[in-house]
N, CA, C and O atoms as CSV, one atom per row, in Angstrom:
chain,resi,resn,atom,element,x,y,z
A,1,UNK,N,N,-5.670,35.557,11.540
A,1,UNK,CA,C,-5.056,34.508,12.327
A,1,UNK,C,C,-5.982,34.191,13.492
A,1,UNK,O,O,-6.281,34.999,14.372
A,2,UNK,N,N,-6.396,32.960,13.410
A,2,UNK,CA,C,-6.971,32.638,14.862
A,2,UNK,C,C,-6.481,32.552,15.991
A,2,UNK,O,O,-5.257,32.663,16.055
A,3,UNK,N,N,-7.115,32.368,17.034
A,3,UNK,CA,C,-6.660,31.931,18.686
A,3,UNK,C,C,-5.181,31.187,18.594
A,3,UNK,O,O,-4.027,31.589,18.744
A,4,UNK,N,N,-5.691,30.091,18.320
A,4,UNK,CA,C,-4.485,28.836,17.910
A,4,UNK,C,C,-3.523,29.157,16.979
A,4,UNK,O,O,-2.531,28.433,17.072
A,5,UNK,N,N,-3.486,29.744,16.372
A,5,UNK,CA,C,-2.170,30.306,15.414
A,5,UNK,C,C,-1.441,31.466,16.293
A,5,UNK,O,O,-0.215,31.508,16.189
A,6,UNK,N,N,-1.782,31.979,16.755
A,6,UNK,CA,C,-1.164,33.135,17.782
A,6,UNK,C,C,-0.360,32.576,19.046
A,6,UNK,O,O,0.653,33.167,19.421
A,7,UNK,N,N,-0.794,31.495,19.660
A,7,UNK,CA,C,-0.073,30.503,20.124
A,7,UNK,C,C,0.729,29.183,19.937
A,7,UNK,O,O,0.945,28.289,20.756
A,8,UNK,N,N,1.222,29.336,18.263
A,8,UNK,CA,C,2.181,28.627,17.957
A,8,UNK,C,C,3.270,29.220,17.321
A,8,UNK,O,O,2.932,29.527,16.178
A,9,UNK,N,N,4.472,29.529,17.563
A,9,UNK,CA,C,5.355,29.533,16.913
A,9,UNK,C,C,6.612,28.928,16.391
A,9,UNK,O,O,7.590,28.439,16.958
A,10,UNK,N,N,6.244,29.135,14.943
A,10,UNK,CA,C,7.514,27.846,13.966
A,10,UNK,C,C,9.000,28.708,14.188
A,10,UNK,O,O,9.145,29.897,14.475
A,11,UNK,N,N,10.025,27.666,13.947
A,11,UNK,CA,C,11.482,28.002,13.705
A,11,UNK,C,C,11.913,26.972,12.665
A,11,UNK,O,O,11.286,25.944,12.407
A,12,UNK,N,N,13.054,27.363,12.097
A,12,UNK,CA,C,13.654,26.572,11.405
A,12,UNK,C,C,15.075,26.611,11.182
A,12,UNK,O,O,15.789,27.424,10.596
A,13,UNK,N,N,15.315,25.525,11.796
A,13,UNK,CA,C,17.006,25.135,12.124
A,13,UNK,C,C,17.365,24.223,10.284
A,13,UNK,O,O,16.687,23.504,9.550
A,14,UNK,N,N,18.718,24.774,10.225
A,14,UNK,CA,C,19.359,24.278,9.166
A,14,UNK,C,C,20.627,23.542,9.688
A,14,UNK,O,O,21.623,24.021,10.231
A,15,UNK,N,N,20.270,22.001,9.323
A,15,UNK,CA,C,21.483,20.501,9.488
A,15,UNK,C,C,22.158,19.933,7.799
A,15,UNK,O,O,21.951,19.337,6.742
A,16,UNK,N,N,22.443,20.170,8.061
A,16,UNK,CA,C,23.118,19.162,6.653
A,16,UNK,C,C,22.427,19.798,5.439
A,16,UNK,O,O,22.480,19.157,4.389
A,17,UNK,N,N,21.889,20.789,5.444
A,17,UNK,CA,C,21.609,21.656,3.744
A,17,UNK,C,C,20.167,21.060,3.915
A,17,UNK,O,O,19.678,20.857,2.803
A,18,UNK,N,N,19.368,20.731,4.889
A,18,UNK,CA,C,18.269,20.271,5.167
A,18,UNK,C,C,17.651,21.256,6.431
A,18,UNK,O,O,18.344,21.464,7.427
A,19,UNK,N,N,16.325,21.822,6.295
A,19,UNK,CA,C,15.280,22.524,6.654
A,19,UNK,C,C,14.406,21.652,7.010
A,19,UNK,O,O,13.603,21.056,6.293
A,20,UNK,N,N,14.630,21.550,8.579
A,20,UNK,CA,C,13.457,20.880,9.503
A,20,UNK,C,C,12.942,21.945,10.658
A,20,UNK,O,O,13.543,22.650,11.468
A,21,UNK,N,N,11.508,21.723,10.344
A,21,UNK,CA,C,10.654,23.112,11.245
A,21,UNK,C,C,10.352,22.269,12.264
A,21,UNK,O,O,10.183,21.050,12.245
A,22,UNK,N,N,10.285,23.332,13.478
A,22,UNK,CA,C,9.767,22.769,14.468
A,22,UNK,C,C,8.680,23.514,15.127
A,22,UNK,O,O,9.082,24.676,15.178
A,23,UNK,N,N,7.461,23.437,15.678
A,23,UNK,CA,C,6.634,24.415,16.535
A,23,UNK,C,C,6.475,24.035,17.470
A,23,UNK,O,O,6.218,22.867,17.760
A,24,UNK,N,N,6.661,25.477,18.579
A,24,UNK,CA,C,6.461,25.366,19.610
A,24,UNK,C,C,5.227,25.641,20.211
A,24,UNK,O,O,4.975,26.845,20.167
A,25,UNK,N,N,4.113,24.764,20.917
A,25,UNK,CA,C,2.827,25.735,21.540
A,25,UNK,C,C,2.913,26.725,22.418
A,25,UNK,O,O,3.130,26.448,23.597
A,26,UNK,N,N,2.806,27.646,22.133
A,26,UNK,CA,C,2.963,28.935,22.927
A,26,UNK,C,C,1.686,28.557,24.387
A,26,UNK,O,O,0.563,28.132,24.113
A,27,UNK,N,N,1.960,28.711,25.290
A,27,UNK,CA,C,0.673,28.351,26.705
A,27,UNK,C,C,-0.177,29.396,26.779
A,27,UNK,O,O,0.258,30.228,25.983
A,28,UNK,N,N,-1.148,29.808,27.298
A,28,UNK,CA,C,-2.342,30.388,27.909
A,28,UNK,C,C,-2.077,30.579,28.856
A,28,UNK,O,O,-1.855,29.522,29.446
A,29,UNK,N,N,-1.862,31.949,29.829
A,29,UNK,CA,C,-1.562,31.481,31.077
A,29,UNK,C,C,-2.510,32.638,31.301
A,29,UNK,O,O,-2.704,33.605,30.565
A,30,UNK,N,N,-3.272,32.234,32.908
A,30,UNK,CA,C,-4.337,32.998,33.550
A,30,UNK,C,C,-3.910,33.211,35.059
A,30,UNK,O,O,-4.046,32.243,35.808
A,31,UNK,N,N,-3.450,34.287,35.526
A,31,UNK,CA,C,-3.529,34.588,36.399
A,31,UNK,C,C,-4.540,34.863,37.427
A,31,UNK,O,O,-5.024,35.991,37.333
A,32,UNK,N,N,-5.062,34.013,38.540
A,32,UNK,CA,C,-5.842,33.630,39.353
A,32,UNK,C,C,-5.630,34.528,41.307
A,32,UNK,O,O,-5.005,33.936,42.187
A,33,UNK,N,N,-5.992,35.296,41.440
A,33,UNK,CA,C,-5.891,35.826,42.568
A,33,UNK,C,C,-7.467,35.981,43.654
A,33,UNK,O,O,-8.169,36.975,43.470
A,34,UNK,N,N,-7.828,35.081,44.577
A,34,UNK,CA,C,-8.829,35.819,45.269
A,34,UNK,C,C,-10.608,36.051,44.531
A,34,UNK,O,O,-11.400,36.983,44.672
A,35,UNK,N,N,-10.722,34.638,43.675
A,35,UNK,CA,C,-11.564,35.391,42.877
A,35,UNK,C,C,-11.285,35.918,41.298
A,35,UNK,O,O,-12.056,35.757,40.352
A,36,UNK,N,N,-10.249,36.450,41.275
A,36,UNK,CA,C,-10.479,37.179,40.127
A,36,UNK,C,C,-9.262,36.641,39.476
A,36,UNK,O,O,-8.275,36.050,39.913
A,37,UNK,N,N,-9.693,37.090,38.106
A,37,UNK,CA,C,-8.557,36.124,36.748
A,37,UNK,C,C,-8.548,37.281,35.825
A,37,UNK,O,O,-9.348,38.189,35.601
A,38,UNK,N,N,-6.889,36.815,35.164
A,38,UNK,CA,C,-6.509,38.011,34.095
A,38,UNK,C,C,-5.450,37.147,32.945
A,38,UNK,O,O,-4.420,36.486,33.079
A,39,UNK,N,N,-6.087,37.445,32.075
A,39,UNK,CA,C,-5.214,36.482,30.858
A,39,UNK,C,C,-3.999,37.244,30.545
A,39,UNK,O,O,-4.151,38.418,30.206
A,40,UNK,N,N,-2.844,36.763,30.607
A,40,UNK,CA,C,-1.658,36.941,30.322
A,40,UNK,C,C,-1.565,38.007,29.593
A,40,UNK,O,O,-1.275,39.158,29.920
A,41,UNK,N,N,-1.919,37.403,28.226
A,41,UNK,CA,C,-2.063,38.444,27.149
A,41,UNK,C,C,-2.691,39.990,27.025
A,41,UNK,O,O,-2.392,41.020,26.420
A,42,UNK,N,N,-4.038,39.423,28.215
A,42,UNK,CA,C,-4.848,40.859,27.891
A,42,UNK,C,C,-3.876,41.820,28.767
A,42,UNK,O,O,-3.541,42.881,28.240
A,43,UNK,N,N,-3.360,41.492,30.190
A,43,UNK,CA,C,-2.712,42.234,30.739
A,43,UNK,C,C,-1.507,42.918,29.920
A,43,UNK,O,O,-1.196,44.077,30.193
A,44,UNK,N,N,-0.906,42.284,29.031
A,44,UNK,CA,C,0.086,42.745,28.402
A,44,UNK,C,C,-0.190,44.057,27.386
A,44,UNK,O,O,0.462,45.086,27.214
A,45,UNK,N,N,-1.596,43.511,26.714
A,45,UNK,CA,C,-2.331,44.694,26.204
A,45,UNK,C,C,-2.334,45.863,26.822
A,45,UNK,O,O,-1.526,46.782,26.689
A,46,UNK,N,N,-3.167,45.809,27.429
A,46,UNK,CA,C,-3.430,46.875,28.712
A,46,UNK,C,C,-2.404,47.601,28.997
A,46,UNK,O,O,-2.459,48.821,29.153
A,47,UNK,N,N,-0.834,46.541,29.139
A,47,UNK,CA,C,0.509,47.910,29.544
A,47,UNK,C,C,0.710,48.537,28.532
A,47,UNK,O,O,0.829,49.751,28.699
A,48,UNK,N,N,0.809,48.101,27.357
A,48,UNK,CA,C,0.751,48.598,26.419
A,48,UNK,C,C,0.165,49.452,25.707
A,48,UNK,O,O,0.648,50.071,24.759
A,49,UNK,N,N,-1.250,49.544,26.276
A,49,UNK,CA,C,-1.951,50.587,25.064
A,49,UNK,C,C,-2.090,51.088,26.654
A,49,UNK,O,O,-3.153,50.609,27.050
A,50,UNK,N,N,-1.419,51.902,27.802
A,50,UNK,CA,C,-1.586,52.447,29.298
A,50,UNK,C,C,-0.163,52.704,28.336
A,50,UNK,O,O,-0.601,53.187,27.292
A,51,UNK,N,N,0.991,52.621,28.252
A,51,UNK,CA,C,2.322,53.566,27.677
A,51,UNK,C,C,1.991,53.989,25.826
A,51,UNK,O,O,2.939,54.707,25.508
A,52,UNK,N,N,1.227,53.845,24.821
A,52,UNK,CA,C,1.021,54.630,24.051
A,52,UNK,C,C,-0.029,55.785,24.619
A,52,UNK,O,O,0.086,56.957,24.261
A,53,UNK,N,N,-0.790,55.462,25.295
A,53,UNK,CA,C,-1.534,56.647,25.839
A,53,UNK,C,C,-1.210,57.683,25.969
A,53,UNK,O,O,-1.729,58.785,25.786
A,54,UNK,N,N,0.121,57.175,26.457
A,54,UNK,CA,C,1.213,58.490,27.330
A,54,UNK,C,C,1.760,59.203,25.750
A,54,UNK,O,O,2.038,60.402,25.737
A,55,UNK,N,N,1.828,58.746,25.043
A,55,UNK,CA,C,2.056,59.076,23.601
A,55,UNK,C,C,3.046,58.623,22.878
A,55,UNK,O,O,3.385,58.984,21.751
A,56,UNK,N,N,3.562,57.715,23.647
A,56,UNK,CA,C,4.981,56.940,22.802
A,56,UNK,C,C,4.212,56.544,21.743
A,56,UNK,O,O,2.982,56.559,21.716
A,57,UNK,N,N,5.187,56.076,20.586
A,57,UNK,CA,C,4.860,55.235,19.461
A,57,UNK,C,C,4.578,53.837,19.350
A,57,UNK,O,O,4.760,52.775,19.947
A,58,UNK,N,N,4.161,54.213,18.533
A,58,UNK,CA,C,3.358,52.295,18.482
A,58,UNK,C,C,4.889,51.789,17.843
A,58,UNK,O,O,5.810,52.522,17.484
A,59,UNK,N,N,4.854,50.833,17.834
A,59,UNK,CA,C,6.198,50.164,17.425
A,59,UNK,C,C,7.740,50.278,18.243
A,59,UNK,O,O,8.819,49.771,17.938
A,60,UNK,N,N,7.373,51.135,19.369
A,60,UNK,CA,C,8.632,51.744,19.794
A,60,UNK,C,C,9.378,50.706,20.681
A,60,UNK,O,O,10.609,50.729,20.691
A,61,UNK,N,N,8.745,49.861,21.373
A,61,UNK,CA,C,8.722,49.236,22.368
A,61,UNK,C,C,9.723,47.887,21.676
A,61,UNK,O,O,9.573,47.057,20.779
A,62,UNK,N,N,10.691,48.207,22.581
A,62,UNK,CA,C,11.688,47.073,22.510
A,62,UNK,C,C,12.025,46.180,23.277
A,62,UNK,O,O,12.502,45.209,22.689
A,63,UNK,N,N,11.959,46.072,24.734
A,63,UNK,CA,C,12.166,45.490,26.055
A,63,UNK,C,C,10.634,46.109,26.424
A,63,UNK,O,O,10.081,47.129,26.013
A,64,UNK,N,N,10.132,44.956,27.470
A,64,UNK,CA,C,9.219,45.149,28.163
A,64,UNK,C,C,9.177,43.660,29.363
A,64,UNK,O,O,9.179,42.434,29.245
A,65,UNK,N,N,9.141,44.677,30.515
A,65,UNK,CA,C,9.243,43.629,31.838
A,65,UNK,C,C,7.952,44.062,32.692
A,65,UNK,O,O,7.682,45.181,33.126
A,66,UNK,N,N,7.188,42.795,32.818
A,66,UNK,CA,C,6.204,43.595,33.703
A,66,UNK,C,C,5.562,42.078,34.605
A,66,UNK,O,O,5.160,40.941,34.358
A,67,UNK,N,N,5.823,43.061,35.839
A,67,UNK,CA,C,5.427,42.380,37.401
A,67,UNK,C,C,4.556,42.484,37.924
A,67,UNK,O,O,4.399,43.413,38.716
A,68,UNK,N,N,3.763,41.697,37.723
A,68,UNK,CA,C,2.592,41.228,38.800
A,68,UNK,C,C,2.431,41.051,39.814
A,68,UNK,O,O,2.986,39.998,40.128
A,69,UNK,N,N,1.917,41.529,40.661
A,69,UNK,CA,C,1.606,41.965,42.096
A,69,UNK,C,C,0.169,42.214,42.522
A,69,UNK,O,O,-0.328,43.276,42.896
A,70,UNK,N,N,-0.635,40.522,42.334
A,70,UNK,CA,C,-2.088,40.135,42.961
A,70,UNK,C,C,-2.505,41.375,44.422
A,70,UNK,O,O,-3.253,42.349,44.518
A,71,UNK,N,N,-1.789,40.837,45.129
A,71,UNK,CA,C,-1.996,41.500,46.566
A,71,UNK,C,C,-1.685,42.995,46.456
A,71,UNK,O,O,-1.551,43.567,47.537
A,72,UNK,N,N,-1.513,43.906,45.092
A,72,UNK,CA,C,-1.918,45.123,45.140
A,72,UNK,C,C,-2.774,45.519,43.998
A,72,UNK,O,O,-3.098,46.688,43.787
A,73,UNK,N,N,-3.270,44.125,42.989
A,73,UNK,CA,C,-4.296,44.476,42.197
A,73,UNK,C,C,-3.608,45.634,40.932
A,73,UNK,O,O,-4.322,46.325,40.206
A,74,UNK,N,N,-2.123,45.626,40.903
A,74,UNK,CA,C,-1.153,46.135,39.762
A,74,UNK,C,C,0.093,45.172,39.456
A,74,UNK,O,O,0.988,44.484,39.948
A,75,UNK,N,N,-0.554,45.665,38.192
A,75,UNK,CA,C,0.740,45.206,36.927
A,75,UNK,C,C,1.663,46.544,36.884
A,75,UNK,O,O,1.343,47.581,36.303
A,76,UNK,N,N,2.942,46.315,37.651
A,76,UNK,CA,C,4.051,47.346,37.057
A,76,UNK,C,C,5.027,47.068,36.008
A,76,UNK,O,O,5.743,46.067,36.013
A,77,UNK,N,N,5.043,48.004,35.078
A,77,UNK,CA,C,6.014,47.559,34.153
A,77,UNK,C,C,7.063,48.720,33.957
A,77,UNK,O,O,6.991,49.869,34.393
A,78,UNK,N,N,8.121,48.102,33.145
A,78,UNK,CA,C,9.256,48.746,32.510
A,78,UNK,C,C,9.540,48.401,31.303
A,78,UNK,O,O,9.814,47.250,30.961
A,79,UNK,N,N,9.488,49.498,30.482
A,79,UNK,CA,C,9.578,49.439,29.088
A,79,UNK,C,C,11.067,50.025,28.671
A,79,UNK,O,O,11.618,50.807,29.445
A,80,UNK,N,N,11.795,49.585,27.273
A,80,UNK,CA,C,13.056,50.183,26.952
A,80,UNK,C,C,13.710,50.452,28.117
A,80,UNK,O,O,14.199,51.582,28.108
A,81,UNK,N,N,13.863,49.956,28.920
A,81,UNK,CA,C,15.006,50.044,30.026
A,81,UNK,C,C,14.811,51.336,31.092
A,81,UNK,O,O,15.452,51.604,32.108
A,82,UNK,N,N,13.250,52.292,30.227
A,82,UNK,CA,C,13.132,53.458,31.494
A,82,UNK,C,C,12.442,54.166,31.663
A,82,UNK,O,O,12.747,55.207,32.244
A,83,UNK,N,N,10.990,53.873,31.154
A,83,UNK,CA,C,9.874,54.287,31.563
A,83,UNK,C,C,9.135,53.238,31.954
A,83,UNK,O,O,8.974,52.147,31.408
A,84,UNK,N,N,8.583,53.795,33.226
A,84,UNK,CA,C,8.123,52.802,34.189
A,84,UNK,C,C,6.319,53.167,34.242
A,84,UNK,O,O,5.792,54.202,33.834
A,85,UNK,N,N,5.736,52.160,34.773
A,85,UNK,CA,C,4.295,52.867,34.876
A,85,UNK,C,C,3.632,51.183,35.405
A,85,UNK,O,O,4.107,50.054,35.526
A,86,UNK,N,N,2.187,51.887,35.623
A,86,UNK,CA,C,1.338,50.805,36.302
A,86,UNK,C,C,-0.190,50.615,35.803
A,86,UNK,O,O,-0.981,51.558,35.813
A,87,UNK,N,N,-0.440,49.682,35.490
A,87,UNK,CA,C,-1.928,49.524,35.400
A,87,UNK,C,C,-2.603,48.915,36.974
A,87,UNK,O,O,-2.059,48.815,38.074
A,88,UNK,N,N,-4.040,48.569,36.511
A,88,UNK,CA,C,-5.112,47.845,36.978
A,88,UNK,C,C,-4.597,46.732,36.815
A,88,UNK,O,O,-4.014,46.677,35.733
A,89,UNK,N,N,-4.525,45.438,37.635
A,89,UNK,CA,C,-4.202,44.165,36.908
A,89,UNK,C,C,-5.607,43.719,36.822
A,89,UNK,O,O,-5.768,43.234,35.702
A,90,UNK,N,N,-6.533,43.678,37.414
A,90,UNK,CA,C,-7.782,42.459,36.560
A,90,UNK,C,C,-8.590,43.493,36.176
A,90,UNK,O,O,-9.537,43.072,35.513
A,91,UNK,N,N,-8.597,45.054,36.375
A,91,UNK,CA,C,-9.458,45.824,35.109
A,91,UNK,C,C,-8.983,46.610,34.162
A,91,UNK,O,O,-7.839,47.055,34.069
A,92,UNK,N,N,-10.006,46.793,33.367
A,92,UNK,CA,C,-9.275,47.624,32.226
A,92,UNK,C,C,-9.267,49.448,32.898
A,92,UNK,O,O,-8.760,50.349,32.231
């Protein structure tokens, strides 16, 4: 799957015994602080493979909330409702 396929996702609503798809463009978003930039996505990576580290399972992850906070240079997150943890936000 390329770039552009990873940022679209189809649905399909059923009217009258009729199947009409619709896609939505998923955005790019870059977080910009002072200089320095962090792509949405990679940050999300990053919490993510920063809580399998810890040794959870890959797949485990059901809820994930995570707050950005430029002016301390961390991404805090909360995963499944209760493990908490922090990265680097613009390094790996």
């Amino acid at each position: 799957m390329d770039e552009m396929d990873k940022r679209e996702v189809t649905t399909e609503t059923t009217t009258n015994n009729e199947t009409e798809a619709t896609k939505d463009v998923l955005p790019e978003v870059v977080l910009q602080y002072r200089g320095y930039e962090v792509d949405i996505e990679a940050m999300t990576e990053r919490v993510k493979a920063h809580y399998y580290s810890k040794g959870y399972k890959k797949d485990s992850i059901k809820t994930l909330q995570i707050y950005a906070k430029p002016e301390d240079f961390t991404a805090y997150y909360v995963i499944n409702d209760g493990v908490v943890g922090k990265v680097n936000l613009f390094y790996d």
